[in-house]
N, C-alpha and C positions, 0 to 999 in steps of 0.2 A: 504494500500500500504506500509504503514512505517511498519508495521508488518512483512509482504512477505519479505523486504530486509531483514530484523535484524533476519526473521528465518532460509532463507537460508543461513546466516552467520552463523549461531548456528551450522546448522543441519549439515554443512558443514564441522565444525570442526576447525573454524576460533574464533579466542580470544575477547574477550569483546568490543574492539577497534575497530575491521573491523565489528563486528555487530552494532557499536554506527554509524559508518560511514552511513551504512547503511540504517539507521536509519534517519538520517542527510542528506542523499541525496536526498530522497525522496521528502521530506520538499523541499528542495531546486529547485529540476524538479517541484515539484508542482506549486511552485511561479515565476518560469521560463515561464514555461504553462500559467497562469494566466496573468500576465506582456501582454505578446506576446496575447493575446488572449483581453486583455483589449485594447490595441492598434488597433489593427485590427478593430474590434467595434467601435471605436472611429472615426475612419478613414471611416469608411462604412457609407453609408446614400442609406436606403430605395428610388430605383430609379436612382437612377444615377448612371451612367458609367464614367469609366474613360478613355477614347478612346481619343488619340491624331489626 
């Protein structure tokens, strides 16, 4: 994925900087994803609803 950012900054014609970013975001959504995805899980239990 960090590849795909940093190459369509290259291939784009975009300077070192907005392909670093790119590069940097990736990382960054990843761990986003993760985070939120850790929580969720943590919160869930096999069975039970949460119906008021």
């Amino acid at each position: 994925m960090r590849s795909a950012f940093a190459l369509v900054c290259w291939v784009g014609g975009h300077d070192w900087t907005e392909a670093l970013f790119g590069y940097v975001a990736s990382i960054a959504f990843g761990a986003a994803i993760g985070i939120e995805s850790y929580m969720w899980f943590r919160e869930w239990k096999p069975g039970s609803s949460k119906r008021s």
